[in-house]
Phi, psi and omega in degrees: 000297169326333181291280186324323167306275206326294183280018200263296178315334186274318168319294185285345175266346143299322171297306191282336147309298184334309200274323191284297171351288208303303262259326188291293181313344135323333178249016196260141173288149189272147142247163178244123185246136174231117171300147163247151150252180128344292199169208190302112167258132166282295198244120000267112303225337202238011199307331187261352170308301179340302191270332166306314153340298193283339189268300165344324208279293181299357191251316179350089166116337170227013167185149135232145207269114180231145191224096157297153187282324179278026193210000126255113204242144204238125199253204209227018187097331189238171183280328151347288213312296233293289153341331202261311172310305193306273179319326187291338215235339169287340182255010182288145189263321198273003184263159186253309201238172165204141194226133198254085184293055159168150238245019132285323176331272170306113085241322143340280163345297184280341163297351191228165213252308152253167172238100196288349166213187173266197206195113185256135184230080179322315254218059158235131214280344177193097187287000167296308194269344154316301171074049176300165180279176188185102141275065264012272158227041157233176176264014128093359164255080172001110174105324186289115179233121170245167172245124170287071191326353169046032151324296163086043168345328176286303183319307206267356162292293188288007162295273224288006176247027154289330180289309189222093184317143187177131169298298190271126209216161189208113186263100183273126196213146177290170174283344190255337151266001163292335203260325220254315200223128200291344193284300192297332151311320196272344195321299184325272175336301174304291177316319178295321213277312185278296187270357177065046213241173178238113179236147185261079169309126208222079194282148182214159164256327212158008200213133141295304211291322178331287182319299167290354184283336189269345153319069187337120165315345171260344127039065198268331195201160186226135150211153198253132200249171191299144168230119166287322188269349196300144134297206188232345159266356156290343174264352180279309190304318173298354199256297184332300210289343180285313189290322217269301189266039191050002194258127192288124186233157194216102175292095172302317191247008192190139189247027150329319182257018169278320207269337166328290182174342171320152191288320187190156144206193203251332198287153190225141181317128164090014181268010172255348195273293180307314168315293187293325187287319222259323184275326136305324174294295159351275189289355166280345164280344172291318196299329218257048178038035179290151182259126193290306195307020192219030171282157132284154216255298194331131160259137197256059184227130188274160263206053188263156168276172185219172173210148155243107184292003150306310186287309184289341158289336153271005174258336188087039178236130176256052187326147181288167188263037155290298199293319179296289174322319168260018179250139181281150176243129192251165187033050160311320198285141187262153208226353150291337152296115162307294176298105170260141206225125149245164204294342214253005148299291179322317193254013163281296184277337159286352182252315185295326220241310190311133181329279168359291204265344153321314177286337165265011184267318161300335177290298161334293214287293201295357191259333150299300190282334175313315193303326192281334141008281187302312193285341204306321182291003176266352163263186179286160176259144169225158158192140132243172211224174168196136177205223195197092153262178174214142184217168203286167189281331173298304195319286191312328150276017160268315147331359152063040202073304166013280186234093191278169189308327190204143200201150206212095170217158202245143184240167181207131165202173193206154194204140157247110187277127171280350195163140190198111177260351147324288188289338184278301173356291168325289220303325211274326159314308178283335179290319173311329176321288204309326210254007156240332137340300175296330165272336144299355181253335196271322172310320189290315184296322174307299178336276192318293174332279169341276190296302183326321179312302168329297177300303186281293159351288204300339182286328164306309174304296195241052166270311168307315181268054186211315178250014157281335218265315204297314180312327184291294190330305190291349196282315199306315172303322172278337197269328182279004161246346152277339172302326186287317175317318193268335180302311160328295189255049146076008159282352179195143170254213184301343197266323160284353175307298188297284178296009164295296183319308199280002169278310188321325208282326189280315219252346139300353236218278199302326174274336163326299202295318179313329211246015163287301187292349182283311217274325151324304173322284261254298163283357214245296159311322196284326185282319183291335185241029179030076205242179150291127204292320172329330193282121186299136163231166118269128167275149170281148162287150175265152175287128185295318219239024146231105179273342158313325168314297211292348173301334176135278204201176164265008157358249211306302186278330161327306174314296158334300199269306205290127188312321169294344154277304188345302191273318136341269204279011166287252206357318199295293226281316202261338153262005168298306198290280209317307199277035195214352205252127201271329181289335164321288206280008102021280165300318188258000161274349154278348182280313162314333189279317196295294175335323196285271201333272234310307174333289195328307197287351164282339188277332177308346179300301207213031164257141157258098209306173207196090200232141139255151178219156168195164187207164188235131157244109140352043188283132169278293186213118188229134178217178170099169179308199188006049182299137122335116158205108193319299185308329188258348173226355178063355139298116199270175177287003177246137216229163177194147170199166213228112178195135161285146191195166215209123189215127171203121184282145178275320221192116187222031166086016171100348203273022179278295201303326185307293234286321165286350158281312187282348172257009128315285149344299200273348192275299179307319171308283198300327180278338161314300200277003166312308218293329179305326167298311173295330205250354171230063151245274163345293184314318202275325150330267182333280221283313194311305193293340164271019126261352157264046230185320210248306212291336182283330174300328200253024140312252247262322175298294175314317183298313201283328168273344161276321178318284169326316184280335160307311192294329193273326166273357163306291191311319171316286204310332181262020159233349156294334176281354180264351201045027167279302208240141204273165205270344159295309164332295173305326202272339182264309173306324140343281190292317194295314182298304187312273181004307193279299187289003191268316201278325180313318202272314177260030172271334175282283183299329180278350161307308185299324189261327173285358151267341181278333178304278201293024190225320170296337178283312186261035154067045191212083188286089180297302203314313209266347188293163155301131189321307176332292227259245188028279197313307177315334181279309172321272211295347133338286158325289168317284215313323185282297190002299216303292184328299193251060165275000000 
């Protein structure tokens, strides 16, 4: 029972609020507001919804706002129309405000001197060339209140020709300001007159294809003012036909139509959003009885450039990195690169391509022939010869034929080792060479895996820090346009102004170095998987916040992190490396050679090489005294001989003994230095697994530590902007927030580049196996777990 009172009591004090609300609001003074437009808006199509919206919002609770239908009027294109709407709404007795949505309207507005109620006049686009009133920072005319949109056209001219040198100019304006507001029919003739340029004015309606036939071919450079009528696919088909015709365009009114396709502008995201808040917060200061003419007239929104880099790559224009580095940029990413690279790409094209390893794959090639080399003295030898002599005439007739005076003859001759523990030695020596060379070659590959991996991460890493830095710059840019803000109204002074500026010039300074170290990465990959290094990619991004993907799996850390496994597998991992590790076996095809040699060289004592030979001689043609004559000498033209022979050197000055001492030595060497290989291979096991052991954690520790410094510069920034808090305050929180996003972004690569470091140490890369072979390597794993529990 006691419940049901209760909610019975909670009903009803929701109801009797409920009845004070509707009661108050009954009681809120009405105002009736009424809009003019120009005429028909395509683009943007919601234009007067916007302000009404921001204005409702703001009148909540103190007034109410009502925009009768018959008090919004859409004028006819011209300025009559605009004028005629504009008096009709000055002599309704029943209108309170009035607001001139455009920018004939307001251009009307700031012409005339009085008013019988007010009168907001948003839209005047540059009040120099209006030649709107200006009394300090009002407009200093009873009733009138304008917003000077602080385009500045001379300003937004000498940008774009910062961007792009150009004579000709081609100036684009809807038709109904051209014909409606006079400073904009005279724009062209001024712009020409003040830069000195030949500029072309171009009224347009409701057509791209209009717009560009009217563009003179010689034509250099374009900008473009509000098209009221345009759709948003007419303004994407005009940013196309610009680009399509190279010309570089700079957009005056919007920065809608930079994400179109337009080149560059002065206009900032969200400034038609921002327009309508700063002109509703205005007329609740006119209700609440402020005199508009004694507002301030500024729209307070800063003057940043943007660039759309899609756009500046199909025209070919390249802003300098002064401009680039302090401008915000869109579609920076290039979408004209083909070459897309993922890692297990990377280490593909480094095993096909890479130098490194060509030369030992040459080395290898040559090292087959060396062994056949090695072996050729254990086959037959075969040669043959051929020559001609003369020798004096006693000798050849004492020789009885032997040798006759003058002779022409051909040799075949051969020679076979029955046994040589020399030659067998060699032979046994190179193949042992041969087969650590191929193990020097399986290192090299292991290598190459390694860095590429390595190689693509760090182009990832700083990619990444490139666009932390570009993120810091812009804070930095927004924080050096709230100093100004506070300097204005007198919470701080120039000297924080001035360090602001010199943070802004250094974290330029810093994205410069930054977008150095990307293109480094970057070739620095390209030499390795042996590409022209200059040549463009894309890396795939890896995902920040599950890096396991791009790591392979969760293999390794499972393994890794659960206590019941850990010490099983650090064993398993250090005998997996040893027996797997090419530079060991390496070592021990060197240690085998050295044995053999050492064999060889005891055998030189009392072995004896062991060969056979033989030759066959021709005479082809013999004269002269000791002429060859069968009847006279019992020789025929063929000579021949046949012989076993036994060669073992007795005394060769000590060098048997020097030689089997010193290959002893070298024996004792290679094996020291096995042992030396082995204890930092094991060492290097170990140390890999205890920074992926240590580096995955300090993921999500780091993630945790951005948040927070995130949350803490929120917090800085809206009390520095309140003048609670000081620009040291901001400036640590800043730094602290970068710092934190820095570590976060390299706490992910360096987990990444410290697990292919541990799959390099035990000579086996699990990320790159075949599922088969994957699996097969785990239960591997089980099977010792079992064994050695």
């Amino acid at each position: 029972m006691k419940i049901r009172g209760a909610l019975l009591l909670l009903m009803s004090l929701c109801v009797g609020i409920g009845s004070v609300v509707q009661a108050q609001d009954q009681y809120l003074p009405e105002y009736r507001i009424g809009i003019v437009t120009d005429g028909p808006n395509v683009s943007p199509s919601d234009w007067p919804d916007v302000f009404i919206s921001e204005i409702e919002q703001m009148a909540t609770g103190e007034f109410k706002t009502l925009f009768p239908e018959d008090m919004l009027l859409e004028a006819d294109s011209t300025r009559k129309g605009v004028g005629r709407a504009f008096d009709r709404l000055l002599a309704d007795p029943e209108c309170d405000l009035i607001i001139m949505l455009g920018f004939i309207g307001s251009s009307i507005a700031v012409e005339r001197k009085e008013f019988s109620k007010p009168v907001v006049a948003p839209l005047i686009f540059d009040a120099q060339q209006a030649k709107a009133p200006l009394e300090g920072t009002s407009s200093g005319v009873g009733n009138l209140l304008y917003i000077d949109l602080g385009v500045q056209i001379d300003q937004g001219l000498i940008t774009f020709r910062n961007l792009v040198d150009f004579k000709r100019l081609t100036l684009i304006l809807d038709e109904r300001d051209v014909k409606g507001v006079p400073a904009a029919g005279k724009l062209g003739s001024y712009l020409a007159n003040e830069h000195s340029l030949t500029v072309h004015l171009v009224p347009v309606v409701d057509s791209a294809q209009e717009a560009l036939s009217q563009i003179p071919a010689e034509t250099e450079a374009v900008m473009v003012g509000s098209l009221w009528r345009f759709s948003d696919t007419e303004i994407a088909r005009l940013a196309e036909g610009l680009s399509e015709r190279t010309l570089p365009s700079f957009t005056l009114a919007s920065y809608d139509y930079l994400e179109a396709g337009m080149f560059a502008t002065l206009r900032q995201d969200g400034a038609e959003e921002q327009l309508a808040r700063q002109v509703a917060i205005n007329i609740q200061e006119i209700l609440l009885g402020e005199e508009p003419g004694a507002l301030p007239v500024f729209f307070s929104q800063a003057r940043k450039l943007a660039i759309n880099m899609a756009t500046a790559r199909a025209i070919n224009v390249y802003p300098s990195l002064d401009y680039m580095t302090g401008a915000r940029i869109i579609n920076e990413e290039r979408t004209d690169i083909e070459r897309r690279l993922t890692l297990a790409e990377v280490v593909a094209e480094a095993l096909a391509a890479n130098l490194d390893l060509v030369v030992a794959e040459r080395e290898v090639a040559a090292g087959s022939f060396a062994v056949n080399e090695a072996r050729s003295p254990l086959l037959p030898q075969v040669f043959i010869g051929t020559g001609a002599s003369q020798i004096d005439d006693d000798r050849a007739e004492a020789s009885n034929g032997a040798n006759p005076e003058n002779s022409w003859t051909g040799d075949l001759g051969f020679s076979q080792e029955i046994y040589s523990d020399r030659s067998w030695t060699g032979y046994s020596v190179e193949k042992f060479s041969q087969t650590g060379r191929e193990f020097n070659r399986d290192s090299v590959k292991l290598n190459i895996i390694f860095e590429a991996s390595t190689a693509y991460f760090n182009v990832l890493r700083q990619k990444t820090i490139e666009r932390v830095q570009k993120d810091n710059m812009q804070l930095t840019q927004a924080n050096l346009e709230r100093a100004q803000i506070r300097l204005s109204s007198g919470i701080a002074g120039p000297d924080e102004l001035y360090r602001w500026q010199t943070k802004f010039a250094t974290d330029r300074q810093i994205v410069l170095l930054a977008e150095s170290a990307t293109f480094d990465a970057q070739q620095a990959l390209n030499r390795i998987i042996n590409r022209p290094l200059q040549e463009e990619f894309i890396a795939e991004e890896t995902d920040l916040n599950n890096p396991l993907i791009m790591g392979g799996d969760r293999l390794f850390y499972d393994l890794i992190h659960n206590p019941l496994y850990f010490r099983e597998f650090r064993n398993f991992m250090v005998a997996e490396g040893l027996a797997a590790a090419p530079e060991l076996k390496a070592f021990d095809s060197a240690i085998a050679a050295q044995e053999r040699i050492i064999v060889g060289a005891g055998r030189d004592y009392w072995l004896p090489d062991f060969i056979v030979e033989g030759d066959v001689q021709q005479y082809f043609e013999n004269s002269g005294a000791g002429e060859r004559d069968s009847s006279v000498t019992d020789l025929d033209e063929t000579d021949w001989q046949v012989g076993v022979f036994a060669r073992l050197p007795l005394f060769e000055g000590g060098r048997k003994t020097a030689t089997l001492g010193r290959n002893r030595e070298e024996l004792l060497q290679l094996q020291t230095s096995r042992d030396n290989s082995e204890d930092r291979i094991n060492q290097q096991i170990l140390q890999s697994l205890n920074n992926t052991r240590a580096s995955y954690p300090s993921i999500k520790l780091s993630r945790d530590a951005l948040d927070a410094a995130k949350n803490n510069l929120q917090l800085v920034t809206d009390s520095y902007v309140q003048g609670i808090k000081s620009i040291i305050d901001l400036l640590d929180a800043q730094n602290q927030a970068l710092n934190a996003e820095l570590g976060a972004a390299n706490s992910v690569y360096d987990f990444l580049i410290d697990l292919m470091g541990l799959q390099r140490s035990i000579g086996t890369f699990v990320t790159f196996m075949p599922t088969e072979a994957k699996e097969e390597w785990i239960n591997r794993f089980k099977e010792y777990a079992e064994v050695n529990k």
